[in-house]
Structures are given as structure tokens and as C-alpha cells.
C-alpha positions as CSV (number, residue, x, y, z in Angstrom):
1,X,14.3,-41.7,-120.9
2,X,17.7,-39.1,-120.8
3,X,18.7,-38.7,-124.5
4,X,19.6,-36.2,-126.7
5,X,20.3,-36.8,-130.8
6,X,23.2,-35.6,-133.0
7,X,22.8,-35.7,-136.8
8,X,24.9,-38.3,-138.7
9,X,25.5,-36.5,-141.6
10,X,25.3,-32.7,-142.7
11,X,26.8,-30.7,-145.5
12,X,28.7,-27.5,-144.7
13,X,29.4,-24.9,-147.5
14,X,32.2,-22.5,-147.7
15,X,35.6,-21.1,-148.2
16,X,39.1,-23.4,-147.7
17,X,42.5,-22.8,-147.7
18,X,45.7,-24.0,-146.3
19,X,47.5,-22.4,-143.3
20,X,50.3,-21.0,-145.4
21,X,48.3,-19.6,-147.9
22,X,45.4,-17.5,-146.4
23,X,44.4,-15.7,-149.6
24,X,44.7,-18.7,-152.1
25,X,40.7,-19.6,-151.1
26,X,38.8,-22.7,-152.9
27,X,35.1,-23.0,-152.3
28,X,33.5,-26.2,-151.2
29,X,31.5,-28.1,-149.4
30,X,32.2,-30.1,-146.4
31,X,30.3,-33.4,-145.5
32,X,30.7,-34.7,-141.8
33,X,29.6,-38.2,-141.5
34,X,29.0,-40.1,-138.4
35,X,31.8,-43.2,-138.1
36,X,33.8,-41.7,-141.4
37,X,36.6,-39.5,-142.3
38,X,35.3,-35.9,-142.8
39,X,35.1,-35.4,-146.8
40,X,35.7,-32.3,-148.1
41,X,34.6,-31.5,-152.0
42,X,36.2,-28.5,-153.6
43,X,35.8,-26.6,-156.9
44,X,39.2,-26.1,-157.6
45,X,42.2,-26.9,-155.9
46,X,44.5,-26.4,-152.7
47,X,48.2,-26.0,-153.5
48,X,49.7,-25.4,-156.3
49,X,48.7,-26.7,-159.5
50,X,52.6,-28.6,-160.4
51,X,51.8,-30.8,-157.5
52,X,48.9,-33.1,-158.8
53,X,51.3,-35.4,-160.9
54,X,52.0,-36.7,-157.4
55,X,50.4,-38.1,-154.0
56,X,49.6,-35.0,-152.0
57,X,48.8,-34.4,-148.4
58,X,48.9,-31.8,-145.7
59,X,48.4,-32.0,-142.0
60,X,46.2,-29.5,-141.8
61,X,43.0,-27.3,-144.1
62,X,41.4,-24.1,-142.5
63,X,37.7,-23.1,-144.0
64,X,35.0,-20.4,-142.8
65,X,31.7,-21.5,-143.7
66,X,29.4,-19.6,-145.0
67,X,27.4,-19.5,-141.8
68,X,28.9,-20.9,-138.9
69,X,32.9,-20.8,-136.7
70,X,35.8,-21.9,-138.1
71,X,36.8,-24.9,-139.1
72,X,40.2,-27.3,-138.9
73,X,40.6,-29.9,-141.0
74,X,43.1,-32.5,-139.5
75,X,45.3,-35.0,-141.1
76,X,44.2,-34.5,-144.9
77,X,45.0,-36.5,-147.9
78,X,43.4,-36.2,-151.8
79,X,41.2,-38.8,-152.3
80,X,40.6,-37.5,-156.0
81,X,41.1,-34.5,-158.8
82,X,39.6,-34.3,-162.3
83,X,38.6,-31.9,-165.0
84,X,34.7,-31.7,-165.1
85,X,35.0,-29.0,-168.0
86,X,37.0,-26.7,-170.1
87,X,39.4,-24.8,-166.7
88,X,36.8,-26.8,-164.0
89,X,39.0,-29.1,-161.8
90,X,37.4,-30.8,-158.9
91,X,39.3,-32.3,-155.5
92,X,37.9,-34.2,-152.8
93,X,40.0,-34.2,-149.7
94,X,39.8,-36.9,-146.9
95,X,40.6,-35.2,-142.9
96,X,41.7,-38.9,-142.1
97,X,42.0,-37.6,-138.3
98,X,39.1,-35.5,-137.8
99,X,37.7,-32.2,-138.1
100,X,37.6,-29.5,-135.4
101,X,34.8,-26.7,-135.5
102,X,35.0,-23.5,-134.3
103,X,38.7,-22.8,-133.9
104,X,41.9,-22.7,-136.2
105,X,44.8,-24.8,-134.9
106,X,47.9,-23.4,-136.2
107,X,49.5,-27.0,-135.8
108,X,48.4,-30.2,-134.6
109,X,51.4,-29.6,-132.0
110,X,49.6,-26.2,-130.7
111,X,49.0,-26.7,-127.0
112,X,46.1,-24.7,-126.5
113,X,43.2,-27.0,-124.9
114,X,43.0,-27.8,-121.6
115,X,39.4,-29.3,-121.2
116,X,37.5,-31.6,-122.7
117,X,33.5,-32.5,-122.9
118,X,32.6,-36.0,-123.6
119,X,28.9,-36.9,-124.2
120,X,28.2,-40.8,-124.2
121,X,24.8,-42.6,-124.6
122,X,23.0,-43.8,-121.8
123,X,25.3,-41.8,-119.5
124,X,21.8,-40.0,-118.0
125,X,20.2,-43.7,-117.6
126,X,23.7,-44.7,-114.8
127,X,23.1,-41.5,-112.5
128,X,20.4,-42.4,-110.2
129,X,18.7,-39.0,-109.6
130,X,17.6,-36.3,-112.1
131,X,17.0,-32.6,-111.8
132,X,13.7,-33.0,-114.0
133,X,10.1,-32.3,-111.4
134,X,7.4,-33.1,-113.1
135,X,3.8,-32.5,-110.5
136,X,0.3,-32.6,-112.0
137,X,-2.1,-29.5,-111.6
138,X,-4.9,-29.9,-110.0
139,X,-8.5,-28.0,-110.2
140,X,-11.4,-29.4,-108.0
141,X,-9.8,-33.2,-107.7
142,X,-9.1,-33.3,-111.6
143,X,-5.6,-32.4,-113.7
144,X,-6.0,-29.6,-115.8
145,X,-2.3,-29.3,-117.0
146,X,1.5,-30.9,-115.8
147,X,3.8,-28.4,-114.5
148,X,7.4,-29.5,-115.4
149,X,10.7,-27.7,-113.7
150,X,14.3,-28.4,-113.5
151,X,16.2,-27.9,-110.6
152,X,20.0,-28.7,-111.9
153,X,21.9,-31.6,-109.8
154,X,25.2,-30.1,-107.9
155,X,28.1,-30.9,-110.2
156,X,30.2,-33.8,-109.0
157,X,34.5,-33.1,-108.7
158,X,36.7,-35.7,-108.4
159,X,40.4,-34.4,-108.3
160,X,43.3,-36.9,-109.7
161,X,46.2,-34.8,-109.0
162,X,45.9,-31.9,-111.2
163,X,43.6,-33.0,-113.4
164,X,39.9,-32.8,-112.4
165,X,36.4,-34.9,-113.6
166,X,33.3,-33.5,-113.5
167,X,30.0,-35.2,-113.7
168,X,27.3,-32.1,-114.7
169,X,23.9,-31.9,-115.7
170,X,22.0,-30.0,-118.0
171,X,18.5,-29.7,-119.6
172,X,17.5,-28.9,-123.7
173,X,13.7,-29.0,-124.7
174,X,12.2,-28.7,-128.2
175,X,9.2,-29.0,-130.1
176,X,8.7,-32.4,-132.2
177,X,5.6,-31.9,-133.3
178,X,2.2,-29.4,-133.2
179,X,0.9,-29.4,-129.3
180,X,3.9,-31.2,-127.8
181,X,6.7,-30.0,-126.2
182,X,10.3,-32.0,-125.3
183,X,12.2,-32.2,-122.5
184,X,15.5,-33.6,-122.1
185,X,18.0,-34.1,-119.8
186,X,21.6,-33.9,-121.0
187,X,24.9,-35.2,-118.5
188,X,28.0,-34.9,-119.6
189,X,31.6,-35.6,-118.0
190,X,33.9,-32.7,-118.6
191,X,38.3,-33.0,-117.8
192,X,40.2,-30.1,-116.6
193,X,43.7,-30.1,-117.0
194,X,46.0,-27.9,-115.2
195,X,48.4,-26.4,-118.2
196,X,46.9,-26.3,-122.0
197,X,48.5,-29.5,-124.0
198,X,47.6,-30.9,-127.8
199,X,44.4,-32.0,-129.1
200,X,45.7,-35.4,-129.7
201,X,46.9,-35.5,-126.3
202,X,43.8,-34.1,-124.4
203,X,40.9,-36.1,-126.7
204,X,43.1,-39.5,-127.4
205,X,43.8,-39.5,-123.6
206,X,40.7,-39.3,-122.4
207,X,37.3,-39.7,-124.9
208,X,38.2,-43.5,-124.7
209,X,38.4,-43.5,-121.2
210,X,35.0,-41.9,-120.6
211,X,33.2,-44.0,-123.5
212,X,34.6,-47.5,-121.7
213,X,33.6,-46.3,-118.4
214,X,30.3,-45.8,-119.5
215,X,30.2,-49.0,-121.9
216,X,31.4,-51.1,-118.6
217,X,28.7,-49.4,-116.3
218,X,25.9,-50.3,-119.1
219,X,27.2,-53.4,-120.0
220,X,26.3,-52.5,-123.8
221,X,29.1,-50.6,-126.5
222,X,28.3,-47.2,-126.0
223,X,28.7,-44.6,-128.8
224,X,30.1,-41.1,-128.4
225,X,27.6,-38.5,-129.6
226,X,29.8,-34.8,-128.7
227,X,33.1,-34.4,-127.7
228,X,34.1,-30.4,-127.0
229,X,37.2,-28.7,-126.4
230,X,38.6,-25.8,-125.1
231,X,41.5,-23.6,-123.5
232,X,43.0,-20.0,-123.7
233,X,42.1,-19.7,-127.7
234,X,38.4,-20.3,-126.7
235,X,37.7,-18.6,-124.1
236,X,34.7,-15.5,-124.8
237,X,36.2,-12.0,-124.7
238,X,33.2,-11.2,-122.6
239,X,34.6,-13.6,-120.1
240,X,31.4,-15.4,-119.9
241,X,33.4,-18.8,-120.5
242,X,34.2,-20.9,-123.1
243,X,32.8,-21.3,-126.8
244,X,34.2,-24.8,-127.1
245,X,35.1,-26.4,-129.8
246,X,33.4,-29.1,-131.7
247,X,35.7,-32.4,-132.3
248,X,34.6,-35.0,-135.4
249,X,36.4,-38.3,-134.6
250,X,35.9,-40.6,-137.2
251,X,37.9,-43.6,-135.1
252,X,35.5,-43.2,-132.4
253,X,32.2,-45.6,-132.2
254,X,29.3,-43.3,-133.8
255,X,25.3,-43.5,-132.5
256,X,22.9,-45.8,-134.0
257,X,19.7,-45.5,-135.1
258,X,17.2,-46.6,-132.9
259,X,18.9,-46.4,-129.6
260,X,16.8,-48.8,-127.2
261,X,16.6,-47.2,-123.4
262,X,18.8,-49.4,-120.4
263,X,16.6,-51.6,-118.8
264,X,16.9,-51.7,-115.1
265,X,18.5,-54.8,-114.8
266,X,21.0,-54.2,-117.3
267,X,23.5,-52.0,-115.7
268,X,26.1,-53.6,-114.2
269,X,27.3,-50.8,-112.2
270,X,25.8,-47.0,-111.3
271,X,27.5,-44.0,-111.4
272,X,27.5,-42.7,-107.9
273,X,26.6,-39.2,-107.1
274,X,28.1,-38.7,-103.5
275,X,31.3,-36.9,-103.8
276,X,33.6,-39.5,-102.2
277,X,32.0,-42.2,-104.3
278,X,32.6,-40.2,-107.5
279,X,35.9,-39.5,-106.2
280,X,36.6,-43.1,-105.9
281,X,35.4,-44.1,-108.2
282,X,37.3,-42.4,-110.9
283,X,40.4,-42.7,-109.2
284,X,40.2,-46.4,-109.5
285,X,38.8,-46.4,-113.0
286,X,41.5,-43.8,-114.2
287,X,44.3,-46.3,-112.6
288,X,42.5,-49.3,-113.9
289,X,42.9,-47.7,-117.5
290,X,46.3,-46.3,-116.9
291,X,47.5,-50.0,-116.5
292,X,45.1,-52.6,-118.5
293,X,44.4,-50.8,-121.6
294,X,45.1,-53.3,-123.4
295,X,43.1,-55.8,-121.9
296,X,40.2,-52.9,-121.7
297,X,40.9,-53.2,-125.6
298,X,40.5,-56.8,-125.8
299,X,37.5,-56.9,-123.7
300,X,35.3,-54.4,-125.7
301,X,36.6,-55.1,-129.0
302,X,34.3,-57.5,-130.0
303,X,31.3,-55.4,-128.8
304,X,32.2,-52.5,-130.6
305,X,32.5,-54.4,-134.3
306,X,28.8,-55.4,-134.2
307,X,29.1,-59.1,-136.0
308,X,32.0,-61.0,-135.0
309,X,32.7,-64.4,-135.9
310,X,32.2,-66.7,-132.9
311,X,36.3,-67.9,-133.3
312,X,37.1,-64.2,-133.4
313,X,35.0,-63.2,-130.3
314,X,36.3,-66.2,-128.3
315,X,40.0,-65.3,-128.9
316,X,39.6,-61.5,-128.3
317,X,38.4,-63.1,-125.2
318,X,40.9,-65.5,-124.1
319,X,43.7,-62.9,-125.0
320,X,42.2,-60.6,-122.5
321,X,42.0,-63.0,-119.9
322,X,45.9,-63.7,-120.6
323,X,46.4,-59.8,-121.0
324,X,45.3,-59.4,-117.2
325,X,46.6,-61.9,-115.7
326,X,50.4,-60.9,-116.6
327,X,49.7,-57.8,-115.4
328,X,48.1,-58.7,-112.0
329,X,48.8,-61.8,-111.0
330,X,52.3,-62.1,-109.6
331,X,54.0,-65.6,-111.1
332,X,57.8,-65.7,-110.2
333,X,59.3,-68.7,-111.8
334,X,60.0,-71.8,-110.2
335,X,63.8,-71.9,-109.9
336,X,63.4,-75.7,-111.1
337,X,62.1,-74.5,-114.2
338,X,64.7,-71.9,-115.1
339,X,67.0,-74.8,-114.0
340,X,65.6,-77.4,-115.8
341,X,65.8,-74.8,-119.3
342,X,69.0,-73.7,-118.9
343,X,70.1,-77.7,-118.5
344,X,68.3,-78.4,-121.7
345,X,70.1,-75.3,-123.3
346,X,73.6,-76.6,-121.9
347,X,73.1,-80.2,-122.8
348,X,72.6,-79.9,-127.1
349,X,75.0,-79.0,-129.6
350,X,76.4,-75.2,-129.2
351,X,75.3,-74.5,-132.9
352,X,71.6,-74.4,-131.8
353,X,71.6,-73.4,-128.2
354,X,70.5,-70.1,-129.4
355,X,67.6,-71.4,-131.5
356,X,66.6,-73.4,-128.3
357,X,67.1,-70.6,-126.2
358,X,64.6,-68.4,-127.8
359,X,62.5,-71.5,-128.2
360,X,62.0,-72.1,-124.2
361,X,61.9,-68.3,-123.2
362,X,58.8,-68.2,-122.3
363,X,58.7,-71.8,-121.1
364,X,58.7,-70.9,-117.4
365,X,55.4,-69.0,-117.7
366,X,51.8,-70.2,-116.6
367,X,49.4,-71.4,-119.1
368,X,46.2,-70.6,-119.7
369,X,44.4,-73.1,-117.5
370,X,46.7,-71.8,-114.6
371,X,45.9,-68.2,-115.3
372,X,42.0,-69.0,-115.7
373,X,41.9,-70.6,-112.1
374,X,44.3,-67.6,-110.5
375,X,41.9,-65.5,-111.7
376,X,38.6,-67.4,-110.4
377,X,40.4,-67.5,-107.3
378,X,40.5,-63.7,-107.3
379,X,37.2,-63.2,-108.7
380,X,35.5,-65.6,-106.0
381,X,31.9,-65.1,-105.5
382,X,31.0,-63.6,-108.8
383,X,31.7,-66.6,-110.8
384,X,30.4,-69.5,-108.1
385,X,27.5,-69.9,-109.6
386,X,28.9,-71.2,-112.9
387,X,29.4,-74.8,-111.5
388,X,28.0,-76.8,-108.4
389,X,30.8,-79.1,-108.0
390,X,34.9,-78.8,-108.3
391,X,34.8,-81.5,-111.2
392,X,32.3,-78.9,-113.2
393,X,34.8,-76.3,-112.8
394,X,37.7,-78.2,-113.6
395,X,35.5,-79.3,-116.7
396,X,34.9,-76.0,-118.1
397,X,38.3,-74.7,-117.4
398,X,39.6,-78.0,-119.6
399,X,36.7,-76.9,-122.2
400,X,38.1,-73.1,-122.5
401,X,41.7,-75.1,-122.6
402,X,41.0,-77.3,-125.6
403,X,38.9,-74.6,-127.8
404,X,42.0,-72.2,-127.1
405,X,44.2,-75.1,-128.1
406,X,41.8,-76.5,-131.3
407,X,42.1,-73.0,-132.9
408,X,45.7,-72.4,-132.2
409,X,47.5,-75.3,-132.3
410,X,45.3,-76.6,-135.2
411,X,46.4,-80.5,-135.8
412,X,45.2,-82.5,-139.4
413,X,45.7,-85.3,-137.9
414,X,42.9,-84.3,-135.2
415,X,40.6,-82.3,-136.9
416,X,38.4,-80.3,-134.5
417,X,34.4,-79.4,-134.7
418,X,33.8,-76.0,-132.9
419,X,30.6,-75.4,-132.1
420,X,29.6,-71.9,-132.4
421,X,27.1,-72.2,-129.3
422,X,29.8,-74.0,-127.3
423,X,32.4,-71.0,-128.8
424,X,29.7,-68.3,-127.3
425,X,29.2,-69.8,-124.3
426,X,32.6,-70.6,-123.7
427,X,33.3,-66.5,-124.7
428,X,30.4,-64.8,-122.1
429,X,32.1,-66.9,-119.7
430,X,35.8,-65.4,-120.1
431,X,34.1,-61.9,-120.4
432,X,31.9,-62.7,-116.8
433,X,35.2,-63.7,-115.6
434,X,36.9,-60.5,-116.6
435,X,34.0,-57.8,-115.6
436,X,34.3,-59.4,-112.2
437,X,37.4,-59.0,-111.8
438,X,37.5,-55.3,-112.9
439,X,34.5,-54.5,-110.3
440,X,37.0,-56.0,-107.9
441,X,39.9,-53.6,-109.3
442,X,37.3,-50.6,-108.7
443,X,37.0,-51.7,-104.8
444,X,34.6,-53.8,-104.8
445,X,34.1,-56.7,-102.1
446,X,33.5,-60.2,-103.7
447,X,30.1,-60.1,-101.9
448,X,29.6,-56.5,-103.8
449,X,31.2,-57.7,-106.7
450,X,28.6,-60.8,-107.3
451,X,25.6,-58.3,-106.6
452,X,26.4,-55.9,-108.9
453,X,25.8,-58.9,-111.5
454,X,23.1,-60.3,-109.3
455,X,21.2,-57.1,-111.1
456,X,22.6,-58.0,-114.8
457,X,20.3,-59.9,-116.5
458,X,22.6,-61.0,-119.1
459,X,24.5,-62.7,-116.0
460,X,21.8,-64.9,-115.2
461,X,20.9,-65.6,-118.6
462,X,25.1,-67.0,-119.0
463,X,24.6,-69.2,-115.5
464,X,21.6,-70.8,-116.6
465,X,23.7,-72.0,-119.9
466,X,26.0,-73.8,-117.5
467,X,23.4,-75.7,-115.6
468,X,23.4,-78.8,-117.1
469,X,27.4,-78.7,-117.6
């Protein structure tokens, strides 16, 4: 198994300041936690001391630690001040947007990066080769020792205008415990812009993009465990490259404790490591998130939380579905239904033609049992297998049509059961429905499309929960 670790949580002592004020230093320590805002505690305070009657923030805290680069502390707000003794005041400062080690921004506006290095789990487990040669030594038939080498994989380019993705690989080996020695295999994708631009703008651009790539390929919420990032400020006077920079996100999914290995038949996709595969398939995946992110949103939100109520995952479902199909499936609307609304706007009182106007606006659009059956129409093979007849099909698009409509259009007079199992059943479908249909946005046949989840277990598992529908 490819993995590497990152700690959760770790304490760093040392000197802060703000920007402005580069001699008016506080001491502290700074706690970086995996999924939280970065919390700094202070002896003292930053600012002036007039200013604690009121709410105080700053966009932006510089420390050194004591040992260690520099640090930037990014959108900061005080949590809380008090007097522990006779002169002793205390602060604890939230960095609400992060915490960036090893570089001093002068603003959150500077545009000094222009690359960024996103590590994601399981990323090693999609490439299907690996630069690790592990052969056996042999003495007179019998192994006396393993010799292990590592020949790195050639780094893999694709080029979307001026911006470039690379796919590289990299080893890391320690020593867990007496006698035993490590070795691990590290990939990481890596974005090159063409002119420096914010740290907001480089990292909110394109960490997501990477995670939900990955998350997609796997099939399973993927957490980020580094993100790096550099440009003119970090590159080494010695011009052997960059010291990057070390980004804290606290809005990004952290690493659990744990982590269980892919199974083979989990995947629903591989990262391909020909160049015009690569090429390919970034291109497509870039443009796919350039134009559904939203519906990428929607479709992984519910994976991400961990629990979900079963109404909540259904609905995050359903809204995807409706997301996509706006976007991608042309519907021009009948000119007998704008006639027919405009005639019922003509024919009541002038008072409340404007109240019936913006009433039927959206009265020409399809529904949801239209835009499910487009979209099984696009998906084709893929979903097939969910029905054996056109009355099964019809029956479970009228089953995803009535659950939609029992929780939205809730009626006392017709009080509906839900059935969680039904609700879960009814969700993995919509989500089949949608993962098909983005393998189809990246290229894929309909015949490559449905083996792709030929392989996915979890696929299977969903048809044989329709069998007896």
C-alpha cells in the first residue's frame, strides 16, 4: 500500500506580530489542527491595548517560531482576552482562513505564487505502475535478504493553455520500529501557472479540483493531507528550486484515522499514465469542473459530511441530478407552453398579472421525471441493468418522483411514510445515474462507461437492490 501520514495536531512556539508593527512582538504558541481553524494562544496582546473594549480582527498575523520558517496567519479574529494575574493578559486568536508556513504574505492580495502541490489519499492506489523494485536475494536456492530500489516514474504533463498538471512520483522511507525499515511511495499532482496570482486564487481554484478528481476515481471522500505553494518569493537563492510553502486549510476535508487501503474493485476509474491519456484526461476533467461545479458540489456533499440523514442525502441527490440536467441537456420551450402562460397571464385581472407572472415563470421547464429519463437516455448502458422491463423503469422513475414530491410538497391531508432503505436505495441510484454520466462527460463510450462500473463493487451491490423491483 502507497501512503504517507501527516500529523493532526502539533503545537508551534514562538514570536507574533502584526504586519504593521514588526517590533511590537507577543510570544505564543500556535496549535494547527487537522479540519479546524488554526488557534493561536498568546501571552499578551497584538494591537493596541484601547482596542479590547471592542470586536477586533486583522486580515493577517506574522510569527517566527522558535525553530522552524515563517509563518502567515490568514483571516484572524479574537476568540478571547483575560487577565490571568496582576499585568498577565492572555489572547487566543482564531486564522479563520488558514495558516501558511514558511513565507510572509505582505497581503492576502500579493500575487506571488504560481504553483501549487496537492497531496490526496489514495492518489498512489489509481496510478497503475510504481517505481518501487523489490527482488529477493538469493544464496544456494535460499533468500538471505530482499533488495529494494526505486527507479522514479517519468513525470506526466498535461498542458491546458498556460497552465500545466503534472502527475510526479516520489519515495520517503523511515524506521517504525527496532529491525524494520519503511518504504513509501508518495505521488502528488503539482499546477503550474504561467504569471504569479493570489493564494486564494491559486489554492481555492485548484485543491478542490484535485481532491474531487481523486474522490471520483476512488469512488470514496478523499481527504487532502499537503497542499504547497510557491512562486518568485520561494524560490532558493542557490537556485536549486523552490522551498515551498506549507498551506493549513481548515475548509478542506482532513485525513482519518485508520485509512483502509482501495480494494481493487473499488475504483471506478484509473489515472492513466500515457501522456495523451493524462492529457485527456485532465482536459476533460478541468472542463467538466469549470462548468458543473455545482453539481460536483451536490454530488459529494453528502460523502464528505460522514452521517447524513437519509432525507438529506436523497435531496442533495436529486438536486444534482436537476443541477446537470439544466446545464446539459438542451430543453427549448414548447411555443404552446409560452403560449398557453402568457394567455393565462392575459386572461385575469391586471392587478395580479404580475403575481401570476412570476408564479408561471418557470412553468415551461421540464420536471424531474423528464429530466431523470433525458439523462438515462444519455447515460445508456451504465444504468440498463437497474430494470429488466420498460414498466420497472418507468416504476422507479415514478418512485424517485413521489419521494422528491413527499418531502417537498409535504400534504397533511396525505401524510407520507419514507422509508429510509427505500430513501437510500432510491439516493445510490441518482448518484449511479450521475457518475455515469460524468464518465461519459470525460470521453467515455457507453460500452466503456458501464465497464468502468462493471469493476465497482459498490455498483453491483446497488443492481442487486433493484432485482426484485
Amino acid at each position: 500500500m502507497r501512503r504517507w501520514s501527516v500529523s493532526t495536531e502539533s503545537a508551534i512556539r514562538g514570536v507574533w506580530w502584526l504586519p504593521g508593527a514588526p517590533l511590537d512582538q507577543t510570544a505564543g504558541d500556535l496549535t494547527l489542527m487537522s479540519d479546524e481553524a488554526p488557534t493561536l494562544d498568546l501571552i499578551g496582546i497584538l494591537g493596541p491595548p484601547e482596542r479590547l473594549a471592542a470586536q477586533w480582527s486583522t486580515s493577517l498575523v506574522h510569527g517566527q517560531p522558535v525553530k522552524g520558517r515563517p509563518i502567515t496567519l490568514i483571516g484572524c479574529h479574537e476568540m478571547s482576552h483575560s487577565f490571568n494575574g496582576p499585568g498577565l493578559m492572555v489572547q487566543q486568536i482564531g486564522a479563520f482562513r488558514g495558516a501558511l508556513l514558511g513565507l510572509h504574505l505582505g497581503s492576502e492580495d500579493d500575487e506571488v505564487f504560481d504553483r501549487v502541490v496537492i497531496e490526496v489519499e489514495h492518489l498512489g492506489e489509481l496510478v497503475p505502475s510504481s517505481g518501487l523494485l523489490v527482488q529477493p536475494l538469493l544464496s544456494e536456492d535460499k533468500v538471505t535478504g530482499v533488495d529494494v530500489r526505486y527507479e522514479s516514474p517519468s513525470k506526466l504533463v498535461a498542458k491546458l493553455g498556460s497552465t500545466e498538471i503534472h502527475l510526479a512520483a516520489g519515495w520517503m522511507s523511515g524506521s517504525p520500529s527496532t529491525g524494520s525499515v519503511v518504504v513509501n511511495e508518495k505521488w502528488a499532482f503539482e499546477v503550474v501557472l504561467d504569471a504569479p496570482t493570489t493564494l486564494s486564487s491559486v489554492v481555492g481554484v485548484w485543491v478542490e479540483r484535485i481532491r474531487d478528481l481523486v474522490s471520483f476515481c476512488a469512488d470514496r471522500p478523499c481527504a487532502v493531507t499537503a497542499v504547497r505553494v510557491g512562486g518568485p518569493l520561494t524560490l532558493a537563492p542557490s537556485g536549486a528550486g523552490h522551498h515551498l510553502a506549507e498551506v493549513h486549510l481548515p475548509w478542506i476535508p482532513a485525513p482519518t484515522d485508520g485509512l483502509k487501503p482501495l480494494r481493487h474493485d473499488e475504483p471506478v476509474l484509473r489515472l492513466l499514465v500515457d501522456h495523451d491519456g493524462f492529457q485527456s484526461l485532465m482536459s476533460s476533467w478541468v472542463n467538466v469542473c469549470e462548468q458543473l461545479e455545482v453539481v460536483l458540489d451536490l454530488h459529494f456533499a453528502s460523502d464528505y459530511a460522514g452521517f447524513v440523514y437519509g432525507e438529506t442525502r436523497f435531496m442533495n441527490a436529486v438536486q444534482a441530478i436537476e443541477a446537470y440536467h439544466r446545464r446539459r441537456v438542451p430543453c427549448e420551450p414548447l411555443p404552446i407552453d409560452i403560449a398557453s402562460r402568457d394567455r393565462a397571464i392575459e386572461s385575469c385581472p391586471e392587478e395580479v398579472r404580475p403575481w401570476l407572472a412570476d408564479k408561471l415563470r418557470y412553468a415551461h421547464e421540464p420536471g424531474l421525471r423528464r429530466r431523470v429519463k433525458d439523462l438515462l437516455l444519455f447515460s445508456g448502458q451504465p444504468t440498463d441493468a437497474f430494470w429488466t422491463s420498460n414498466n420497472a423503469r418507468s416504476s422507479l422513475v415514478s418512485r424517485l418522483v413521489d419521494t422528491r414530491n413527499a418531502l417537498t410538497h409535504w400534504d397533511p391531508a396525505k401524510p407520507a411514510t419514507l422509508d429510509g432503505a427505500e430513501l437510500r436505495k432510491l439516493s445510490a441510484f441518482l448518484r449511479i445515474l450521475l457518475t455515469s454520466c460524468v464518465l461519459r462527460e470525460l470521453g467515455l463510450s457507453e460500452h466503456e462507461a458501464k465497464s468502468a462500473l462493471a469493476g465497482n463493487r459498490r455498483y453491483h451491490f446497488e443492481v442487486s437492490q433493484f432485482a426484485d423491483a
